[in-house]
VEXTI-150542 format. One record per residue: x, y, z of N, C-alpha, C, O in turn. Coordinates in nm, 4 decimals. Layout:
BEGIN
(pt (X; Y; Z); (X; Y; Z); (X; Y; Z); (X; Y; Z)),
...
This chain:
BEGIN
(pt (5.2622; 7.7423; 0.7140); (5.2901; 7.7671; 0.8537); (5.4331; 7.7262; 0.8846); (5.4885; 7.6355; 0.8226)),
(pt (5.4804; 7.7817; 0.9630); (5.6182; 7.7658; 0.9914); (5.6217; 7.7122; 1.1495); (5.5203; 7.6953; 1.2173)),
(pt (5.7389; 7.6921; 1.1884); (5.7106; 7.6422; 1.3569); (5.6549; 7.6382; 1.4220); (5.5875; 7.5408; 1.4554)),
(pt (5.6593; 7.7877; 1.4896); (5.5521; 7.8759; 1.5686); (5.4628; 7.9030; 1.5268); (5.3902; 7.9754; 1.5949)),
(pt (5.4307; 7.8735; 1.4321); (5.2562; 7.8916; 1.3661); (5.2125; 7.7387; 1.4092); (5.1122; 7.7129; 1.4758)),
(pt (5.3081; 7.6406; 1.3578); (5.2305; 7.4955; 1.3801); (5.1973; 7.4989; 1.5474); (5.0872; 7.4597; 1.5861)),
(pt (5.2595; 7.5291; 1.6064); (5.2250; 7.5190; 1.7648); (5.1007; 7.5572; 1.8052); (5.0554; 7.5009; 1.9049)),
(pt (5.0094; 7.6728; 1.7288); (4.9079; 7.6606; 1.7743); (4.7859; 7.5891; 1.7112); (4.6708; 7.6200; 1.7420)),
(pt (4.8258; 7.4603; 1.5924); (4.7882; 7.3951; 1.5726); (4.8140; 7.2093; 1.6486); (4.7406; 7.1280; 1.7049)),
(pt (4.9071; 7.2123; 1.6220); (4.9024; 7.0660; 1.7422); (5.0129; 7.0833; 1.8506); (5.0957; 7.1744; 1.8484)),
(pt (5.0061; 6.9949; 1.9371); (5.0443; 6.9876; 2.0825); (5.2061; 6.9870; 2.0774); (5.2699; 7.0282; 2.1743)),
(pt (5.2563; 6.9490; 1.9858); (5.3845; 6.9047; 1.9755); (5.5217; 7.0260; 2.0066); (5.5034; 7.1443; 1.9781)),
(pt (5.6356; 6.9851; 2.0579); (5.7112; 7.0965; 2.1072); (5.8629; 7.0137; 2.0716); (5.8924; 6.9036; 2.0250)),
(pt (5.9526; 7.1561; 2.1315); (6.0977; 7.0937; 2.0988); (6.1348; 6.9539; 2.0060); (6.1489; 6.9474; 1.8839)),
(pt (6.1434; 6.8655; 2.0885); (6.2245; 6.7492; 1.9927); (6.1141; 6.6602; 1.9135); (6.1510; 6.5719; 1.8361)),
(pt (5.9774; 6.6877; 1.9363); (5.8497; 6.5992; 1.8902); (5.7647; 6.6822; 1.7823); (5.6677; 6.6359; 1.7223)),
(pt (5.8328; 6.8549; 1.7618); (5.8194; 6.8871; 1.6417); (5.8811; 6.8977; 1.5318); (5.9656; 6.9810; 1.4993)),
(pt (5.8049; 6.7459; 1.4295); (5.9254; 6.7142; 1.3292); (5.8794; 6.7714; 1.2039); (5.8538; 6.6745; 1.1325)),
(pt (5.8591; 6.8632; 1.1493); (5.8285; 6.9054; 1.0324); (5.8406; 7.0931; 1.0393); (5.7658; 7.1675; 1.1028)),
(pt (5.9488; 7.1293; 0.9600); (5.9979; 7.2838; 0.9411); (5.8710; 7.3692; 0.9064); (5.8528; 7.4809; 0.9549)),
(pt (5.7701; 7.2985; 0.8044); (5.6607; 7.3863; 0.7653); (5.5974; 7.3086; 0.6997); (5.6500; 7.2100; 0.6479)),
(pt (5.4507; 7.3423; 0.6870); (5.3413; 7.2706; 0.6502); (5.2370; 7.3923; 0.5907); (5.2149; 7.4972; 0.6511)),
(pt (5.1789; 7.3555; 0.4612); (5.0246; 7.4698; 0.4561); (4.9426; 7.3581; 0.3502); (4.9863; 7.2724; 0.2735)),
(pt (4.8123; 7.3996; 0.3826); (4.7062; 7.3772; 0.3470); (4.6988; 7.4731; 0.1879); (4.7045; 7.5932; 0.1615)),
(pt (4.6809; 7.3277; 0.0939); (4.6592; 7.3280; -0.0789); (4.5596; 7.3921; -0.1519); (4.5507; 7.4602; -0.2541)),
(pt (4.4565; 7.3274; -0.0268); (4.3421; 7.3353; -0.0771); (4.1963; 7.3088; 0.0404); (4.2007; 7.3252; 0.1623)),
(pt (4.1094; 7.2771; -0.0182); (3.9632; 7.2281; 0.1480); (4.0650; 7.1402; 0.1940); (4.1265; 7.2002; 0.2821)),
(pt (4.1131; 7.0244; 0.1760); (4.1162; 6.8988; 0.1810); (4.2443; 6.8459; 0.1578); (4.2559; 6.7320; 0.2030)),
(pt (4.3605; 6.8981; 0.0934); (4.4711; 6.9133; 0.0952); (4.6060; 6.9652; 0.1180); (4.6284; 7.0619; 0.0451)),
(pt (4.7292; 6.9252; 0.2147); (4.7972; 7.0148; 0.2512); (4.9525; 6.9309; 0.1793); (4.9621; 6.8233; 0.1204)),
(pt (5.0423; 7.0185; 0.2099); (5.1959; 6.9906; 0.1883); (5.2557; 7.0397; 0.2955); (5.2135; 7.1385; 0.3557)),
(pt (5.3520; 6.9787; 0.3254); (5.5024; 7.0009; 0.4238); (5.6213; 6.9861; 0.3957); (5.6516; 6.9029; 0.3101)),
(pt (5.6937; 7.0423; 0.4432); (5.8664; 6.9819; 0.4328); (5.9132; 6.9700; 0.5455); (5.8590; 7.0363; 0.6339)),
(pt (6.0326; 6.8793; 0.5830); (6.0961; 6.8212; 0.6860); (6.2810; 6.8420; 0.6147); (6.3139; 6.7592; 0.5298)),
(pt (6.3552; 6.9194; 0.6436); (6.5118; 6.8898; 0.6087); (6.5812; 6.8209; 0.6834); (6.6007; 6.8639; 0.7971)),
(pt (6.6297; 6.7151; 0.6499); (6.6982; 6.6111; 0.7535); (6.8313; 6.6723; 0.7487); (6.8958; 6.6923; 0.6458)),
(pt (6.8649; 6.6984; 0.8608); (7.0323; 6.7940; 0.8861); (7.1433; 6.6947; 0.9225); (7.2631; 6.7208; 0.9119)),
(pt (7.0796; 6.5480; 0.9781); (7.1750; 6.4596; 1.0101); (7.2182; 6.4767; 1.1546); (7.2897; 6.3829; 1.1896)),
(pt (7.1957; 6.5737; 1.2562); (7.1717; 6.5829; 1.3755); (7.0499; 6.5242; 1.4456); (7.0547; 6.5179; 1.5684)),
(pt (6.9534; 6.4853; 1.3893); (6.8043; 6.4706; 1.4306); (6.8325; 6.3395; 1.5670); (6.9062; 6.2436; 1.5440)),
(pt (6.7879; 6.3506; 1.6534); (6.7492; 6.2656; 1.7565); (6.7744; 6.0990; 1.7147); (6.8587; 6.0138; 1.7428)),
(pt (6.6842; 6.1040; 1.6539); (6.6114; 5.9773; 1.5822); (6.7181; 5.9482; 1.4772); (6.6535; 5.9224; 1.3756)),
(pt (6.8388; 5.9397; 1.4510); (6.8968; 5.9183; 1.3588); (7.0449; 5.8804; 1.4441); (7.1545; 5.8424; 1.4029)),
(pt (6.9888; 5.9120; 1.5916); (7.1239; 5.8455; 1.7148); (7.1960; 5.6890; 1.6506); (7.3022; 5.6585; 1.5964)),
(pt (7.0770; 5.6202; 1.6903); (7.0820; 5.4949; 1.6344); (7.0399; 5.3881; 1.5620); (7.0437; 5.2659; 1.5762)),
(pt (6.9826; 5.4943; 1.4485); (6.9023; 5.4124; 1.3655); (6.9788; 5.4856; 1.2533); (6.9656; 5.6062; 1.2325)),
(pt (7.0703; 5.3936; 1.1733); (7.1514; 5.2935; 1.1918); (7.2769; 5.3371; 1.2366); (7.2917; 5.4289; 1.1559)),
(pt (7.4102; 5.3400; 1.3273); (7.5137; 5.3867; 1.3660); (7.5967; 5.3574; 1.2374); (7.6267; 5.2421; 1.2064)),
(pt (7.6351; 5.4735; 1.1589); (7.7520; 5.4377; 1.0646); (7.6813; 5.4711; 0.8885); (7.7352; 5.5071; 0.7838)),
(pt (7.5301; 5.4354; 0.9280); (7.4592; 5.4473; 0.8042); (7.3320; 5.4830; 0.8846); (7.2693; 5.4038; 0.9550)),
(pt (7.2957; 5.6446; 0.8595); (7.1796; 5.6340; 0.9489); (7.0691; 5.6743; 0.8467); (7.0972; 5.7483; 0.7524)),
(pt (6.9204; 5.6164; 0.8690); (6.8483; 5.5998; 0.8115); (6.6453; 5.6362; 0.8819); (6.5685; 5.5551; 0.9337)),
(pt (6.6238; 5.7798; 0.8522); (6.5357; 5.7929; 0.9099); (6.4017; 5.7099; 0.8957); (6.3465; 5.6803; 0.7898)),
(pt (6.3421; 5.6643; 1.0817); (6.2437; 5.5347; 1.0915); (6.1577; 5.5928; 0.9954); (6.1434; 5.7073; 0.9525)),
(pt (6.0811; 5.4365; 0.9635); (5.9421; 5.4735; 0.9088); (5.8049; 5.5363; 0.9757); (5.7107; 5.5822; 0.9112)),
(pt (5.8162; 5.5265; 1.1462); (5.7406; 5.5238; 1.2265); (5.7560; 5.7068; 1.2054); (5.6522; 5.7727; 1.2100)),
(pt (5.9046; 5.7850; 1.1807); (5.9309; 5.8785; 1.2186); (5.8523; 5.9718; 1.1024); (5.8250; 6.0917; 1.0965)),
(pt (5.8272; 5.8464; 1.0042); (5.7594; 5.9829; 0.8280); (5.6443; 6.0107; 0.8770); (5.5802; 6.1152; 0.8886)),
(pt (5.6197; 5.8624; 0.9147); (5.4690; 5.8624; 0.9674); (5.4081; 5.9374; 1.0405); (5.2850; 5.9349; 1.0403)),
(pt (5.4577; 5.9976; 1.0975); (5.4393; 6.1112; 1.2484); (5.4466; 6.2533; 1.1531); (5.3433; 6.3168; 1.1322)),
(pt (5.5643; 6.2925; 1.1033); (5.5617; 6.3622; 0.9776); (5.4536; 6.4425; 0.9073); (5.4106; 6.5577; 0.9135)),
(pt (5.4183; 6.2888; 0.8102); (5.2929; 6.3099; 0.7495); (5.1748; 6.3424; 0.8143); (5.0804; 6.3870; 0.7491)),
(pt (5.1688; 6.3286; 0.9136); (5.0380; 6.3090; 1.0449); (5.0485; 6.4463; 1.0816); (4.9466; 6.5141; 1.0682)),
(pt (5.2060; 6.5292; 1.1483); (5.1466; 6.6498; 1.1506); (5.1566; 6.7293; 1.0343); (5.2063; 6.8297; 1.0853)),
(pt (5.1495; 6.7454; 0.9623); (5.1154; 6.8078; 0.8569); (5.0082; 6.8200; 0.8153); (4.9455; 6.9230; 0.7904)),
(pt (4.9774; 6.7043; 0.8041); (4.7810; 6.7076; 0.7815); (4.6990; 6.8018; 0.8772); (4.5824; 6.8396; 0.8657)),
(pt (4.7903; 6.8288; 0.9734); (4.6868; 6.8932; 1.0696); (4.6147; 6.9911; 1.0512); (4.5032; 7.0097; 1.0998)),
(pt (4.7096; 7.1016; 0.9365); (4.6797; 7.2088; 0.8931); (4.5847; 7.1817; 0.8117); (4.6218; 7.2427; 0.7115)),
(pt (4.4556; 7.1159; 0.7768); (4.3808; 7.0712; 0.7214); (4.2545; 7.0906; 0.7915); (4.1470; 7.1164; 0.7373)),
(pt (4.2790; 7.0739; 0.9356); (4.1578; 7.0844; 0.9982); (4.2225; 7.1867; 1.1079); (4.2028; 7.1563; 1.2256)),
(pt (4.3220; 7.3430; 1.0722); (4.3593; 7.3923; 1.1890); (4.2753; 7.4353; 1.2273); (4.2616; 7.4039; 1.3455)),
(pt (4.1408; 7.5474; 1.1631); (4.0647; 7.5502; 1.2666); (3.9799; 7.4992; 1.3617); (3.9311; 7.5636; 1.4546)),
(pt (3.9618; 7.3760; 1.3363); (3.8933; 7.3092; 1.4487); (4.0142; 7.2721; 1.5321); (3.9617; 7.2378; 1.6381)),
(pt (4.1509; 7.2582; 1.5475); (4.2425; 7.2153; 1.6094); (4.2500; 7.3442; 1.7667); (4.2798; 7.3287; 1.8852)),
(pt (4.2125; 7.4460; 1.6964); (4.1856; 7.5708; 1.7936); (4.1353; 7.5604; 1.9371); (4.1681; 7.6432; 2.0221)),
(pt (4.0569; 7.4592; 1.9620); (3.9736; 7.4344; 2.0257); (3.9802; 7.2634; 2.0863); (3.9128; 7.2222; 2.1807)),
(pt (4.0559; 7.1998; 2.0240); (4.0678; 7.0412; 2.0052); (4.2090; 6.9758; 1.9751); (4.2583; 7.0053; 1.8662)),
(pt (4.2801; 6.8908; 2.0580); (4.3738; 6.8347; 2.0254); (4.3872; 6.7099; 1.9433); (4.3185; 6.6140; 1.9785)),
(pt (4.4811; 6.6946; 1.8182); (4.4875; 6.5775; 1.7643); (4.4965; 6.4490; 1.8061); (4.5895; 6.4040; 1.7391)),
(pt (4.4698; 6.3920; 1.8525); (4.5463; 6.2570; 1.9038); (4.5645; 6.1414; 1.7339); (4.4927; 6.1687; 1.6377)),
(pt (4.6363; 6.0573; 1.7284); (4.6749; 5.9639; 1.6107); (4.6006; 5.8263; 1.7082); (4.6211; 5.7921; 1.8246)),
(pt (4.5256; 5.7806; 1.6213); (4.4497; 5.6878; 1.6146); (4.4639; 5.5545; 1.5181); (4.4300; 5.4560; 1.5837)),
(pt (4.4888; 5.5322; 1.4328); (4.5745; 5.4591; 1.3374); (4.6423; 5.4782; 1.2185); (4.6155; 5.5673; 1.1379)),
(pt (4.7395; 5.3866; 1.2051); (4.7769; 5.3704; 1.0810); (4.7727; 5.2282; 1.0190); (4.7960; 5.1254; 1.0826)),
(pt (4.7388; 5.2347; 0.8809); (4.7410; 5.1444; 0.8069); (4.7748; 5.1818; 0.6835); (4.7987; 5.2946; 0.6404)),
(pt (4.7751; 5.0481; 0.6143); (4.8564; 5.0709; 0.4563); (4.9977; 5.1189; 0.4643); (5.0136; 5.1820; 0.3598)),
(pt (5.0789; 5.1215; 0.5146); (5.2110; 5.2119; 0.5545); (5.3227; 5.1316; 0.4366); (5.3745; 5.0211; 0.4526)),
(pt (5.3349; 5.1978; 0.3510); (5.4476; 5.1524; 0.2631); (5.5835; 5.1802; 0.2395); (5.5758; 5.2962; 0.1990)),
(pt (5.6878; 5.1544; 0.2381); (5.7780; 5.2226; 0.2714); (5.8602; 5.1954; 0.1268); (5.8902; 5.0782; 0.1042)),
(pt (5.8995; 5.3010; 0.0245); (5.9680; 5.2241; -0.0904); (6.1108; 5.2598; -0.0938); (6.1926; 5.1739; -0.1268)),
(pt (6.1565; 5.4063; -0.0554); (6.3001; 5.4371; -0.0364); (6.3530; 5.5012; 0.0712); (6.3006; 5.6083; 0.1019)),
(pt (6.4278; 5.4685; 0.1241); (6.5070; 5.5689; 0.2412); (6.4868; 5.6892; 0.2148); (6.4465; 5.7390; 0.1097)),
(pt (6.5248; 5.7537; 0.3443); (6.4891; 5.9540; 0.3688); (6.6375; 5.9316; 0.4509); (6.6509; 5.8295; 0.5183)),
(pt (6.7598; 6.0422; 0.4415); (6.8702; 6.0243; 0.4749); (6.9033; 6.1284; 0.4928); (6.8549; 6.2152; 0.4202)),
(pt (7.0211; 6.1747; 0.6192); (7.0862; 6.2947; 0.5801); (7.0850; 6.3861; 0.4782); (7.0749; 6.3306; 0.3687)),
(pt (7.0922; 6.5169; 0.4726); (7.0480; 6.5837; 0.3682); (6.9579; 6.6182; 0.3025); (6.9494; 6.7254; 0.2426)),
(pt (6.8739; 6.5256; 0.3057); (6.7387; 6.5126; 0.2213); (6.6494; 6.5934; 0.2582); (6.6368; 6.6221; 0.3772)),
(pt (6.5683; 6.6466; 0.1592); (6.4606; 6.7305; 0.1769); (6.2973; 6.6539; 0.1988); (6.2442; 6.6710; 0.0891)),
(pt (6.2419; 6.6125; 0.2490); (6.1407; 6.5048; 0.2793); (6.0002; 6.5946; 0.2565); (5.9667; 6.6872; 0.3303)),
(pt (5.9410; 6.5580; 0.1641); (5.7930; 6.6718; 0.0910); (5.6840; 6.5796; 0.0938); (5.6521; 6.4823; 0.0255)),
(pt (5.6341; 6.6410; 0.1970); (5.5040; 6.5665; 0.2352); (5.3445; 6.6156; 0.1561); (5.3130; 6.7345; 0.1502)),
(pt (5.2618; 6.5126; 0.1035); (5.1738; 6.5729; 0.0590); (5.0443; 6.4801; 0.1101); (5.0597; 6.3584; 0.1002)),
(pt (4.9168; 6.5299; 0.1646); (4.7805; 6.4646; 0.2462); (4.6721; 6.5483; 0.1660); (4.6562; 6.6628; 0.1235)),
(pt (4.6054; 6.4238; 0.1696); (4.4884; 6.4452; 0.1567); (4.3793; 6.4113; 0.2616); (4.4047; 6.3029; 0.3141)),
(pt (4.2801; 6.4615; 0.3034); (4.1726; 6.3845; 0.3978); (4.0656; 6.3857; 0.2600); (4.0247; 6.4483; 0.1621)),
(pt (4.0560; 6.2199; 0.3684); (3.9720; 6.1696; 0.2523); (3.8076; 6.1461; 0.3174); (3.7114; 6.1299; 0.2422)),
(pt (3.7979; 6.1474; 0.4405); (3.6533; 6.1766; 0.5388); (3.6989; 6.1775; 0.6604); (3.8104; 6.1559; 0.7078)),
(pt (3.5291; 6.2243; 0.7351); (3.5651; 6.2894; 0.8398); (3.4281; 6.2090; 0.9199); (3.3223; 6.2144; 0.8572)),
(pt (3.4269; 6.1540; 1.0209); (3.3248; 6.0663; 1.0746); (3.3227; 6.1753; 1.2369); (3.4067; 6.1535; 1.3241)),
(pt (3.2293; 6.2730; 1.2513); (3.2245; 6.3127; 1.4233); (3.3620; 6.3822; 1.4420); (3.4032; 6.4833; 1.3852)),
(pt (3.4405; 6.2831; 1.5605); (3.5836; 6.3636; 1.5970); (3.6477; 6.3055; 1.5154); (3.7677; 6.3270; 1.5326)),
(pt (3.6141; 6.2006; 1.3815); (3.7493; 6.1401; 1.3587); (3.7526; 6.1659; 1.2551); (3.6461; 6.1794; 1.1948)),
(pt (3.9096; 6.1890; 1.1714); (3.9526; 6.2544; 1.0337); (4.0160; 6.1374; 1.0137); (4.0796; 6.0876; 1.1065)),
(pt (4.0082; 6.0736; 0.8862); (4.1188; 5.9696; 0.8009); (4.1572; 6.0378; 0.6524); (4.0805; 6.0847; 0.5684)),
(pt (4.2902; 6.0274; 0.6503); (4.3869; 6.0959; 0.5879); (4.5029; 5.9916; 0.5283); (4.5493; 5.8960; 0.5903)),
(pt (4.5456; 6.0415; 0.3655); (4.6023; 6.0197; 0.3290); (4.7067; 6.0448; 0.2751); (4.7043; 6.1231; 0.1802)),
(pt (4.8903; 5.9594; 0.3379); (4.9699; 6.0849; 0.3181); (5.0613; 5.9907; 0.2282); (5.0548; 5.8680; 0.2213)),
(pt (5.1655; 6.0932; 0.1474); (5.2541; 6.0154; 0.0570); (5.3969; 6.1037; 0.0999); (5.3675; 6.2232; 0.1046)),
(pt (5.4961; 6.0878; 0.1221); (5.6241; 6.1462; 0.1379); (5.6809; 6.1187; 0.0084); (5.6498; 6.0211; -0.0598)),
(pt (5.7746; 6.2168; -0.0280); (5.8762; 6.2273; -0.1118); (6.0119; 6.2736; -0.0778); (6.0283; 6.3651; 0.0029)),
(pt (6.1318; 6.2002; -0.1498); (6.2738; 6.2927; -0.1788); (6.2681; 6.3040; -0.3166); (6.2424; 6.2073; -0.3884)),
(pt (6.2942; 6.4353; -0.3659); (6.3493; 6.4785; -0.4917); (6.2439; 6.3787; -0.5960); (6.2755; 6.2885; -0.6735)),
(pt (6.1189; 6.4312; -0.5649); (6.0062; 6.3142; -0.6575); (5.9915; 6.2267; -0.6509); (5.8789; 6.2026; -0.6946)),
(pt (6.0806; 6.0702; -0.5907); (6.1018; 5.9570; -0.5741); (5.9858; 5.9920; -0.4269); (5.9789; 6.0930; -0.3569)),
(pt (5.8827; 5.8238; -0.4195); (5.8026; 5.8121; -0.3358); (5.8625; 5.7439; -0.2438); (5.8929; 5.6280; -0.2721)),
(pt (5.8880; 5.7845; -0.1406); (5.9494; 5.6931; -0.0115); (5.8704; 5.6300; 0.1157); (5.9096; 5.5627; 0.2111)),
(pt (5.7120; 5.6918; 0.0682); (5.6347; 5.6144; 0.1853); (5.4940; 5.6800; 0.1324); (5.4550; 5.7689; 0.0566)),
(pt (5.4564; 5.6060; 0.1974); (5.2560; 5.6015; 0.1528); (5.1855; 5.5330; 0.2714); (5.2255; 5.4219; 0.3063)),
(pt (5.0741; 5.5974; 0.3410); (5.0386; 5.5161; 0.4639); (4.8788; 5.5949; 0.4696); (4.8847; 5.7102; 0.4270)),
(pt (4.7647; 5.5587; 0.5067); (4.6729; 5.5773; 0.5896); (4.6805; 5.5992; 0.7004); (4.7614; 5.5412; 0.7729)),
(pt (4.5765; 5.7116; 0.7521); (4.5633; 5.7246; 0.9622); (4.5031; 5.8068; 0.9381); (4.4874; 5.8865; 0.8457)),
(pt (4.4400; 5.7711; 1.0929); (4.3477; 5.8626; 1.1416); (4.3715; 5.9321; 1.2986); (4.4570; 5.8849; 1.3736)),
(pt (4.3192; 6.0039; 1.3234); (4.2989; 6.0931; 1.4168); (4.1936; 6.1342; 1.5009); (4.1002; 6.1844; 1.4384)),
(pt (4.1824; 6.1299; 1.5964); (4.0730; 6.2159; 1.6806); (4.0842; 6.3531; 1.7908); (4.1478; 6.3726; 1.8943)),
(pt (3.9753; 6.4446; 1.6994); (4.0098; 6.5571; 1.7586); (3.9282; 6.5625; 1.9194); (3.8073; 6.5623; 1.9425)),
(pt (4.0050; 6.5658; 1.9829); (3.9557; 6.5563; 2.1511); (3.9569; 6.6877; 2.1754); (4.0515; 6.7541; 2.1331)),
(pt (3.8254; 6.7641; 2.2661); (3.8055; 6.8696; 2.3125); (3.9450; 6.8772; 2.4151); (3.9905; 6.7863; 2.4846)),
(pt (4.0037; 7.0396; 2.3968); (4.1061; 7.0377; 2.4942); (4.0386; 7.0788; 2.6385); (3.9264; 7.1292; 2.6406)),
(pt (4.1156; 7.0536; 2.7627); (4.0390; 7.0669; 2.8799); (4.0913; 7.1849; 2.9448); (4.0436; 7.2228; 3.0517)),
C-alpha cells in the first residue's frame, strides 16, 4: 500500500503519516519502508546540528505498518495504540536512511491485537519493541 491506500486503513494524515508504504507478507505478517529525507518535522530538534530520528517516532512507524495486517477489519474500526513494551533501541535511523520495518502479530484477544515489530537500516537492527492496539468501532 502506498499513501493513499494507507489512509483508508488508519486515521492518520499529513504530518502524522509516517511511513511511504507498507504490505502485508503473509496472515500475520507485514513490511514497510519509511525514507528519512532529513526535512521530517521530528528531526527540527532532535538533535540541532546532529539530527537523530526519536525512538518514540520508529515506534509509531512500526505500529502503522502493522495495520495492514488487520486492514480489513480496520474498514470498519479505528486503531488506537494501547501499549508498548520491550522497546529496544540498538542504532540510530538518520538522514538518508531507508528505515524497513518488519511485524508480526503474534495474538489477537476481542478488539485487541499485540504485535511485534523490528526496524532496520541496511540490515543492521535499530529497534525492537512490543504493542498493542485496539480496534474501536468507528462512529
Amino acid at each position: 500500500m502506498n499513501k493513499e491506500e494507507l489512509k483508508n486503513v488508519i486515521p492518520h494524515r499529513n504530518s502524522m503519516l509516517l511511513i511511504d508504504e507498507a504490505s502485508k507478507t503473509g496472515e500475520n505478517t507485514c513490511e514497510g519502508k519509511k525514507h528519512i529525507n532529513g526535512d521530517e518535522w521530528f528531526l527540527d530538534g532532535h538533535f540541532p546540528g546532529n539530527p537523530v530520528v526519536p525512538g518514540v517516532i520508529l515506534c509509531e512507524m512500526m505500529a502503522q505498518a502493522s495495520s495492514v495486517i488487520i486492514a480489513e477489519k480496520s474498514a470498519v474500526s479505528i486503531p488506537y495504540f494501547t501499549g508498548i513494551e520491550k522497546a529496544k533501541f540498538k542504532n540510530k535511523v538518520l538522514p538518508g536512511d531507508t528505515f524497513e520495518i518488519k511485524c508480526e502479530l503474534t495474538k489477537n484477544r476481542g478488539i485487541f491485537y499485540f504485535i511485534k515489530g523490528k526496524g532496520y537500516v541496511d540490515g543492521k537492527l535499530c529497534v525492537s519493541a512490543e504493542f498493542s492496539f485496539a480496534l474501536v468501532e468507528r462512529v
